[in-house]
C-alpha positions as CSV (number, residue, x, y, z in Angstrom):
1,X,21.7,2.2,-1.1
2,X,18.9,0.3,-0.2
3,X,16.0,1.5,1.8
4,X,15.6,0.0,5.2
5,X,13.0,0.1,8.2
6,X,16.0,2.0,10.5
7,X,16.3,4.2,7.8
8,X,12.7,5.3,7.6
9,X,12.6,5.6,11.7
10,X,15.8,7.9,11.1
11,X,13.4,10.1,8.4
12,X,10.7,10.4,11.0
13,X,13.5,11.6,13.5
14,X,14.7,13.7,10.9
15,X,11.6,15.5,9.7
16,X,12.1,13.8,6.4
17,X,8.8,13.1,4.4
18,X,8.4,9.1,3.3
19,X,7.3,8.8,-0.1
20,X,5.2,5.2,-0.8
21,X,3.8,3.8,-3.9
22,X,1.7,0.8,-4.7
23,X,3.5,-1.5,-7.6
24,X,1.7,-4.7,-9.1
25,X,4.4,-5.8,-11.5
26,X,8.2,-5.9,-12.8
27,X,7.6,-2.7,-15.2
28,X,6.0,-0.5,-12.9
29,X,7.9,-1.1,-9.8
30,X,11.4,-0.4,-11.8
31,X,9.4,2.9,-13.1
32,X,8.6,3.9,-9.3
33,X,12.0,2.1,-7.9
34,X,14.0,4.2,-10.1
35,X,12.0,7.7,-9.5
36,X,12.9,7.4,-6.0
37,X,9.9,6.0,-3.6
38,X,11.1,5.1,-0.5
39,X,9.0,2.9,-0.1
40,X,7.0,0.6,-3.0
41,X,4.2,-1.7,-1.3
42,X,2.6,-4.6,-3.3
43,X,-1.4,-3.6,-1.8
44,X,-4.2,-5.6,-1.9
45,X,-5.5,-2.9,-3.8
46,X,-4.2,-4.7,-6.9
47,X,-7.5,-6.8,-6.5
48,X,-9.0,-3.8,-7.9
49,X,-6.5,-2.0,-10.4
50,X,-4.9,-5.1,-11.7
51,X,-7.7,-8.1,-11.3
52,X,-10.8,-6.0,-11.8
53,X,-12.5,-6.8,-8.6
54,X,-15.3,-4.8,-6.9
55,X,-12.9,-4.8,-3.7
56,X,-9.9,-5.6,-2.3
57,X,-11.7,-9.1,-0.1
58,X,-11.2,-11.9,-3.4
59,X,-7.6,-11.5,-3.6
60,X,-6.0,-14.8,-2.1
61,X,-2.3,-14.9,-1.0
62,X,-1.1,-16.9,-3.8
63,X,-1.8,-14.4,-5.7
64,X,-0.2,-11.8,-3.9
65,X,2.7,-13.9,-3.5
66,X,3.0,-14.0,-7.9
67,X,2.6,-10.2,-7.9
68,X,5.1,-9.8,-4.9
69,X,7.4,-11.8,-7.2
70,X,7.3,-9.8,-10.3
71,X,7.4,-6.4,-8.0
72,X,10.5,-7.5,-6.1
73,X,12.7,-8.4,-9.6
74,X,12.0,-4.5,-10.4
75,X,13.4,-2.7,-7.3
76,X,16.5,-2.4,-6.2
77,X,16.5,0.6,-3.9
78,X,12.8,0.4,-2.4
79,X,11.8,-1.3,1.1
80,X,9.2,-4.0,-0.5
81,X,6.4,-4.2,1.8
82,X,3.3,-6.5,1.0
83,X,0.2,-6.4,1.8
84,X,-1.4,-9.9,3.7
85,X,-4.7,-10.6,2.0
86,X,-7.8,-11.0,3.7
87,X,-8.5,-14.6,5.6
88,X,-4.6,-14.7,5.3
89,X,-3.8,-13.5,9.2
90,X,-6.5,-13.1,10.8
91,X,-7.6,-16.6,12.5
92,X,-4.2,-16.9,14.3
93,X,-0.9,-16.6,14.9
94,X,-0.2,-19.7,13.3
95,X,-1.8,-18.6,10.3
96,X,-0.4,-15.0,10.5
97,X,3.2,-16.1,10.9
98,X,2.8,-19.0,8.0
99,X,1.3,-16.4,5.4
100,X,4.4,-13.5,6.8
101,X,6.3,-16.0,6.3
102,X,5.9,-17.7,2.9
103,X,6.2,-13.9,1.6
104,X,9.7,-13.0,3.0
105,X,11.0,-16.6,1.9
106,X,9.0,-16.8,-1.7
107,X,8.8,-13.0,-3.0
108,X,12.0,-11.3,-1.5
109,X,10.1,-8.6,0.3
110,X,11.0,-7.4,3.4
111,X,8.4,-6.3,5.5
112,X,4.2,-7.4,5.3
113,X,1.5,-5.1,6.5
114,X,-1.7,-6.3,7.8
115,X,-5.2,-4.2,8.9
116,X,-6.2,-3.9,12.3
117,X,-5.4,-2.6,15.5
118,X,-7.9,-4.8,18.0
119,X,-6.1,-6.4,20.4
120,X,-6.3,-10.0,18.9
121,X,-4.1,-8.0,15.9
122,X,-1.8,-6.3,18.0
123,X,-1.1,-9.5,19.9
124,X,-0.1,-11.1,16.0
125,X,1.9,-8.3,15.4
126,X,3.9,-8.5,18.5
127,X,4.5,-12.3,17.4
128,X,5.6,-12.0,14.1
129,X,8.0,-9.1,15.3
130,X,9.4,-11.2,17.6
131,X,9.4,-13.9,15.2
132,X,11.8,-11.9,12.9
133,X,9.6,-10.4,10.3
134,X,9.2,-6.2,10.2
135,X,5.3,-5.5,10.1
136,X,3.5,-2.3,9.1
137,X,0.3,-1.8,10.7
138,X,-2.8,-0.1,9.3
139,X,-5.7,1.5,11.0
140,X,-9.0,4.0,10.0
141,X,-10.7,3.1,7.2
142,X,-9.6,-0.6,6.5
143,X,-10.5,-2.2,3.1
144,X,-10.7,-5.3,4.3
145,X,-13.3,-4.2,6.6
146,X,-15.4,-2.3,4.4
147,X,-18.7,-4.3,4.4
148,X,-18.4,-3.8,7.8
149,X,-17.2,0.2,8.0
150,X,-20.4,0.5,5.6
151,X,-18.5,1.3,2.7
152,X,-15.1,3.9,2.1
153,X,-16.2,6.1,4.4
154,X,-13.8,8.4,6.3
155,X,-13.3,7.3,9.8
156,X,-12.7,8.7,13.3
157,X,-15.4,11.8,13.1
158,X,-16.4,10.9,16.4
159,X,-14.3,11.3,19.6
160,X,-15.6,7.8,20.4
161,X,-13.9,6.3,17.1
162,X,-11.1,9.0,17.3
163,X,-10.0,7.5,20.9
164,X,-10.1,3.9,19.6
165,X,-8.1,4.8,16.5
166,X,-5.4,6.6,18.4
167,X,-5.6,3.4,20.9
168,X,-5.2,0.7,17.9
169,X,-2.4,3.0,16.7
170,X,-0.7,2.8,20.3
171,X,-1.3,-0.4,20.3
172,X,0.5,-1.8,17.2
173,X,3.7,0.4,17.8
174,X,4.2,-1.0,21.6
175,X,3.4,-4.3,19.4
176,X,6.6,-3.5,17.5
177,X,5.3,-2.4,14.2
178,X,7.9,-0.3,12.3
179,X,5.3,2.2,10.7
180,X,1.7,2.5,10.7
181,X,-0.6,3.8,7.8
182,X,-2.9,6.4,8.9
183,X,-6.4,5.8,5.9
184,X,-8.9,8.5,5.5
185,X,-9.2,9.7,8.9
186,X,-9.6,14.0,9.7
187,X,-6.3,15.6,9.4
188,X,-6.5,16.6,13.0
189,X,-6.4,13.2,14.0
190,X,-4.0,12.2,12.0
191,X,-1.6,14.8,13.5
192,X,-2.2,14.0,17.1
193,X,-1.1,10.3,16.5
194,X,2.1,11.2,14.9
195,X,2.8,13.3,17.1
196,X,2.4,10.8,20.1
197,X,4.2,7.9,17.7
198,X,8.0,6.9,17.6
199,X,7.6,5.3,14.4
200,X,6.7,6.8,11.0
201,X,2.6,7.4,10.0
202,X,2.1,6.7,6.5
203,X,-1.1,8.6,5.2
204,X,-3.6,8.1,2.9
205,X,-6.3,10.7,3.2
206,X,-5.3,11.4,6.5
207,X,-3.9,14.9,5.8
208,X,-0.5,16.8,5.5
209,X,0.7,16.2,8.9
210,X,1.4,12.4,8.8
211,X,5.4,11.6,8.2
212,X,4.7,10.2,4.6
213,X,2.3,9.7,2.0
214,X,1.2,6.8,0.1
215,X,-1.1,6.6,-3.1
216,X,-2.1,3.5,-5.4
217,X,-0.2,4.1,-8.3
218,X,-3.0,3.9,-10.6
219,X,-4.7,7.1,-9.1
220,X,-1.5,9.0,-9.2
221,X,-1.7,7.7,-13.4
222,X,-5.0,8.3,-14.1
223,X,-5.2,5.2,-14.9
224,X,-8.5,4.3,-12.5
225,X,-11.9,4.3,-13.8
226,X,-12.9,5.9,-10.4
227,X,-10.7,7.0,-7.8
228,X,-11.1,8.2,-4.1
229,X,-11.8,11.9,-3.4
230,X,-8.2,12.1,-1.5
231,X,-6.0,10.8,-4.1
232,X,-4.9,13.3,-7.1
233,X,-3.6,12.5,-10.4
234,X,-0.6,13.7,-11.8
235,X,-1.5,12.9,-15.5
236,X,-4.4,11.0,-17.2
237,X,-2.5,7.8,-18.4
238,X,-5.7,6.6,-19.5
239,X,-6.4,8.8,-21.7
240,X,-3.1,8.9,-23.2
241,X,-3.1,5.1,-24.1
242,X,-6.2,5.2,-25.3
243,X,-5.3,7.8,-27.5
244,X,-2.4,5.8,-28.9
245,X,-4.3,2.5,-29.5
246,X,-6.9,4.7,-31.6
247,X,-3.8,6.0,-33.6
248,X,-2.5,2.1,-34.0
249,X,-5.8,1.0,-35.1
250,X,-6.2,3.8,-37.2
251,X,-2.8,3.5,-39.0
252,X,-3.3,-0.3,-39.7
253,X,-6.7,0.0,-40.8
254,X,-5.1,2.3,-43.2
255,X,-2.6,0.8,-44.2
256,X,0.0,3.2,-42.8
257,X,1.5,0.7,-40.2
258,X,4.3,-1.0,-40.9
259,X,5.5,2.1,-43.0
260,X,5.1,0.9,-46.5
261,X,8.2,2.6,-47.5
262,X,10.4,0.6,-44.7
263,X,11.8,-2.4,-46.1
């Protein structure tokens, strides 16, 4: 049965952890479809892991929209959530709703997410809820806003940024937002918003005490050529494939592959 966004407000209710991944195409959203995510979000993070940009700001929403596409045709129990790039919501409703909008008709996905908790975002939010389109919010440390955060550095430290955090977070879920995700913020923090939140917290180097965890795929791999110092890896992929090309090369170069002895 497919996931859906009543059925992850049930798991919070529940005490039931929320398991997210980050997919950017067919083959590695069936893999993380079929291992059981709840929930499998195309992230702007695939600017970095799949495009080879220096951060997640050059990714337009065409090309989110292609990625979307190939992620969608490879889960079938998932909730599909995709990330709005940047300069793709933020000027005005308008915009917000036409980019929302172009990926639940184009891609198949079911909800968008977008950064920000300012009032100006939690006004778009509230719009595009009422519009018909589920939104997942995201607040702390937000990529798109790292020239201005000075870099990935964890946020809310202070009780000054703590309080606003805690306020953006209040902000998006009386805006109607289905699930917020909770960035590289102190665990403490993290624990005092979901505990005054309805709606699920989603963290990501926020600590053990949000109502799911996320990770980009690649991390969890090994697959990254760097990593953040909050996500783990569960294998070295990298190393295993390169490992495996060597051997390739190896056995051509020697004439080994195709087996001479295979007709």
């Amino acid at each position: 049965m497919a996931v859906t966004v009543q059925q992850l407000l049930q798991h919070k209710q529940q005490g039931r952890p929320i398991v997210a991944l980050t997919a950017w195409d067919y083959a590695l959203a069936q893999v993380v479809d079929q291992a059981g995510v709840d929930i499998v979000l195309v992230g702007d993070s695939l600017a970095m892991v799949a495009l080879g940009y220096e951060t997640t700001l050059p990714v337009n929403l065409d090309e989110m929209l292609h990625h979307a596409r190939a992620v969608r045709r490879g889960v079938q129990h998932a909730l599909v959530v995709c990330d709005l790039p940047f300069l793709s919501y933020q000027e005005s409703f308008q915009q917000a709703l036409h980019s929302a909008g172009r990926v639940l008709k184009e891609t198949g996905a079911q909800a968008v997410k977008l950064e920000g908790g300012y009032p100006a975002m939690a006004e778009i939010v509230s719009r595009l809820v009422q519009t018909g389109i589920p939104v997942m919010g995201h607040v702390g440390l937000t990529p798109q806003a790292v020239h201005q955060l000075g870099g990935y550095r964890k946020q809310g430290k202070s009780s000054e940024t703590a309080e606003k955090i805690i306020a953006e977070a209040i902000a998006l879920e009386q805006a109607g937002a289905f699930a917020i995700v909770l960035e590289h913020i102190p665990a403490e923090l993290a624990l005092q918003i979901t505990q005054k939140l309805n709606i699920p917290t989603i963290g990501i180097g926020a600590g053990p005490h949000c109502d799911g965890q996320v990770l980009v795929t690649a991390d969890l791999l090994g697959l990254s050529q760097w990593q953040p110092p909050f996500a783990k890896s569960y294998t070295n992929l990298r190393q295993e494939i390169t490992q495996a090309v060597q051997q390739f090369s190896a056995e051509v170069r020697g004439h080994q592959f195709p087996d001479p002895g295979v007709k």
